[in-house]
N, C-alpha and C positions, 0 to 999 in steps of 0.2 A: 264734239262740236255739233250742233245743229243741222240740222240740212238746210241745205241753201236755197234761196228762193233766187231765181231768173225774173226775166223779164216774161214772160211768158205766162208765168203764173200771176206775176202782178197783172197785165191786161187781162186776164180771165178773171182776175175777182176784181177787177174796176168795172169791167162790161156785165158782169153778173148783177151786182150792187145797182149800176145805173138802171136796169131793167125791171127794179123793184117800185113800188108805189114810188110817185116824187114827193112824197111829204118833204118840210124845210125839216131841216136837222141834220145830224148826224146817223150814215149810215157803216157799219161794219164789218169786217170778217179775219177772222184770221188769220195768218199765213203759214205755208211749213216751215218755216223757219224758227220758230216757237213764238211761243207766248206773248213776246217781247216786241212782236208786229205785228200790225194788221194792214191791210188796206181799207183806205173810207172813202166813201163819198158826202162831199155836204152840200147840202141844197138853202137856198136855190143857186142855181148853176150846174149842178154836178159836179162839183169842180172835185180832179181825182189827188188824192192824199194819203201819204205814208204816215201811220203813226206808231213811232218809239215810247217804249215804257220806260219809266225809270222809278225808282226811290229813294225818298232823303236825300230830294238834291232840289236846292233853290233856282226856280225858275229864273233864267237871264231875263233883265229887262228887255224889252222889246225896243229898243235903240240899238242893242245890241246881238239882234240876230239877223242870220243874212238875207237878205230881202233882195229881188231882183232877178236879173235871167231868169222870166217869166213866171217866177212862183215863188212864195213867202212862207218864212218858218213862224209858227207859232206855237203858243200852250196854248190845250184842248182840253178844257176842264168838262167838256161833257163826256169824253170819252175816259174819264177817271174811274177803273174798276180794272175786274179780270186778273188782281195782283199787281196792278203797282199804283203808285199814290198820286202819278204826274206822267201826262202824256205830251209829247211834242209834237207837231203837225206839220211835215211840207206840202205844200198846196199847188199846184200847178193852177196858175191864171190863166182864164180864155185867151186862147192865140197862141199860147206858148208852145213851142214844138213838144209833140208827146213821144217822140221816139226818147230824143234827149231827155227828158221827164224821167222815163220810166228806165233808161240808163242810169243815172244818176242816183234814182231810190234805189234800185237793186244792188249797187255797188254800197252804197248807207249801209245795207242789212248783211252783204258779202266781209266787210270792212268790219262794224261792230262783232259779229259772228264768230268773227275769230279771236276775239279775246274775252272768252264766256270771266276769265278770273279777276278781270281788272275792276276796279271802284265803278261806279255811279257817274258819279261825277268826271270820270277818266274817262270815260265811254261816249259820255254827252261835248265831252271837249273834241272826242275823236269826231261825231257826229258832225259837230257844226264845221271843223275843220276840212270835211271832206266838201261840206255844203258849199264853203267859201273858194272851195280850190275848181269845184264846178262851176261856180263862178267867173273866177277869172277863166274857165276853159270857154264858155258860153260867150263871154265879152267878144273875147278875140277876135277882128278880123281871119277868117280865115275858107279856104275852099274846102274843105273836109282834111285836108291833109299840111303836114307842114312843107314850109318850104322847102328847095333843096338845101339850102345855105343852114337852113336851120334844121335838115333831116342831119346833115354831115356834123353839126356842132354836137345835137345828142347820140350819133355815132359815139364820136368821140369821147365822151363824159359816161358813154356805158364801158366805152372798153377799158378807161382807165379805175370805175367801180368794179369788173372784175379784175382785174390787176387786181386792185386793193383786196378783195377778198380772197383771191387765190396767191396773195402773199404773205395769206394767217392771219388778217385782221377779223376779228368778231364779225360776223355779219351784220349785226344791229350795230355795233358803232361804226362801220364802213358805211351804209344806208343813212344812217343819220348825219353822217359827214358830208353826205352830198346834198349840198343849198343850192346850186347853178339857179334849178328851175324858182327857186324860190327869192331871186333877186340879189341874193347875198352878195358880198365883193368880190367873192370866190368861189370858184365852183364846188371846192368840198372844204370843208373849214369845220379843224378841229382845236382843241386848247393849244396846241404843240403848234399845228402850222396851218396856212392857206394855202392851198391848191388850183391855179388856175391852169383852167386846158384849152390850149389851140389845136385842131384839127386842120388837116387839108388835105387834098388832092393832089397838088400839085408837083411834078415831079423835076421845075428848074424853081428853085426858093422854097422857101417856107414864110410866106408870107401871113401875118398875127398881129388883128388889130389892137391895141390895148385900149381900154373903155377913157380910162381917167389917170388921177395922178396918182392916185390911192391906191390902183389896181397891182402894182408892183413895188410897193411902198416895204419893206422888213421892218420898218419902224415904229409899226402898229403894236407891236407885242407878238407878233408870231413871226416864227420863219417862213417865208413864201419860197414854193416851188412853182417851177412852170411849166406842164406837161406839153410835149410837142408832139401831138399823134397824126402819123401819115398812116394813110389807105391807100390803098389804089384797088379799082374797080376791074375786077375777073370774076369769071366762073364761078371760081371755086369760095367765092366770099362769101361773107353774109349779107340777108337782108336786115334792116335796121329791126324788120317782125320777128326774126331770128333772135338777134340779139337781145332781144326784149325777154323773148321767152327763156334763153338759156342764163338770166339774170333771175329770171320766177322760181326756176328749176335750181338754180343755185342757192336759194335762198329759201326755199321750201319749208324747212323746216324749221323754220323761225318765224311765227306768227307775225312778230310786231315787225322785222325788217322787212317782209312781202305785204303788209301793210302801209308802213312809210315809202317803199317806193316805189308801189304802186298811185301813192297820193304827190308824188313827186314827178314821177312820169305824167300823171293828167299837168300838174302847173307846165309842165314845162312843150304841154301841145299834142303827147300823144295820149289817143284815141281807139280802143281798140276794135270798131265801129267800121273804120279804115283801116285796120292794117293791112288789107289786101293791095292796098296801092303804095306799098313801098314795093318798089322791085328792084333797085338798085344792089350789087351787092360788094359791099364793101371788103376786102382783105387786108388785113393790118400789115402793114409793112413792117414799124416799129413806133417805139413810145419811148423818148429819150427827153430827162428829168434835170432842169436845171434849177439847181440853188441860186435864188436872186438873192444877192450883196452887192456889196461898195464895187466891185468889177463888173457886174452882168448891165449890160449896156439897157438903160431905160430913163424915162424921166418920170420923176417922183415928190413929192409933195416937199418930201424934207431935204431935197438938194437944189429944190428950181427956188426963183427970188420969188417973193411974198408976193408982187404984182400980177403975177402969170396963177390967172385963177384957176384956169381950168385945162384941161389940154385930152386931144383925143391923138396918137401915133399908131403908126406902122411898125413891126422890128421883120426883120427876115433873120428867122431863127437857125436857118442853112449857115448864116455869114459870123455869128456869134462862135467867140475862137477858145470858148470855157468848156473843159469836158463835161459831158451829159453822165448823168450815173443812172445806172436800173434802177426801177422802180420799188422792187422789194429793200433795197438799200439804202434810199432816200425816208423811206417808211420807217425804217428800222433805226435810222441816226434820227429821229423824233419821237422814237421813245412810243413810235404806234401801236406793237406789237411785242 
């Protein structure tokens, strides 16, 4: 693998570059990361810019690349040379925060980097996909960090990803099974079943909003599980920084699932920019696994009348009188593993 280019390196050859004549055009340099980067600057403006190499791959229309949160992708046909036949451009536009800027590229090059063997065109999809998930990260409301309500929901949804992987699941099809942050109807959704996970704190109920009527529907084609994960807040827990990390370290040696979930973790608001302000420290209590069917008390698309459009409920999953099964075992009657 290449060596990896920081942030660090990228601000020393954008500050380098600006401090050269300002002719209009295009300015260069390579990065240690290889061949495959450079940093530019293009005048006039200065405006600072990562560019990806690629070959024998048909440039997306320009409708179709992601534009916005302060800076724009484009093809860079002056910068065509150096070994590949087609160059891509992000552009940070005056104003736009440069810290986030030069997060964002450096994570592009960390991301690509690790899969030196994949296709052209596999690489340029990874590329814009990361662009698009910076995206929604840069939209969001937010104060540098997540909420509590929503530090504790991705609590939850990491603890039940290790579950899953420390109950024999592949690491890449466990990672690729978690859609939460990516809007899905389910937090992890595989051909076999949907997964959705309630977290909480709380130690009189289990109180678990359910979204819609679909959110607890079996009649979709898959079998839906309902993960119930209690915490409680001690010493000896983890920070939600913690968890993150022993999910990298778990996955380690799998390129593409430390690259999926680490593009999973940005959608879904973590930042590693901030992890120093998570302090909370979470201890799992337990993670107890219901099969939703014709008994598991919910309301759902194909049992409510045709009039009743939409509905958003409560369940308190303490009072539901259906036994819970372990997690390895619910995984295993679907055929996960």
């Amino acid at each position: 693998m290449a060596a990896q280019t920081d942030t660090g390196e990228l601000r020393l050859a954008w500050s380098a570059l600006a401090g050269q004549d300002a002719g209009d055009g295009w300015r260069t340099i390579s990065l240690g990361s290889g061949a495959r980067f450079r940093a530019g600057i293009v005048n006039p403006g200065s405006h600072q810019t990562l560019l990806v190499g690629f070959n024998d791959i048909t440039p997306p229309r320009r409708a179709d690349l992601p534009e916005g949160g302060g800076f724009v992708v484009r093809p860079v046909d002056e910068a065509a040379g150096n070994g590949f036949t087609h160059w891509m451009g992000v552009t940070r536009q005056a104003g736009a925060p440069e810290d986030l800027f030069t997060q964002m590229t450096a994570d592009i090059i960390a991301s690509i980097g690790e899969h030196p063997e994949r296709s052209e065109v596999w690489l340029l999809t990874l590329m814009l996909a990361r662009i698009r998930a910076w995206q929604d990260f840069m939209r969001r409301p937010r104060t540098g960090v997540l909420t509590p309500e929503a530090e504790l929901g991705l609590a939850g949804e990491l603890a039940v990803l290790e579950g899953i992987i420390a109950a024999g699941t592949d690491p890449v099809r466990a990672v690729d099974a978690w859609q939460g942050p990516s809007g899905s109807l389910h937090d992890f959704l595989a051909d076999t079943y949907g997964l959705e996970v309630k977290s909480t704190l709380s130690v009189n109920g289990f109180p678990a909003r359910i979204s819609s009527l679909e959110q607890l529907d079996e009649s979709q084609g898959r079998a839906v599980l309902l993960a119930a994960v209690r915490f409680c807040l001690q010493a000896d827990g983890r920070t939600l920084t913690e968890i993150v990390a022993a999910l990298r370290t778990a996955v380690a040696d799998f390129p593409q699932a430390r690259s999926a979930l680490d593009l999973q973790l940005l959608r879904a608001g973590w930042f590693d920019a901030v992890a120093a302000e998570y302090v909370r420290r979470f201890a799992l209590v337990n993670i107890r696994l219901f099969p939703v069917g014709e008994d598991f008390p919910r309301l759902a698309r194909a049992t409510v009348r045709p009039e009743i459009r939409a509905a958003e409920y409560e369940l308190d999953l303490d009072l539901v009188g259906l036994p819970a099964v372990p997690l390895a075992d619910a995984l295993a009657a679907h055929g996960v593993f």
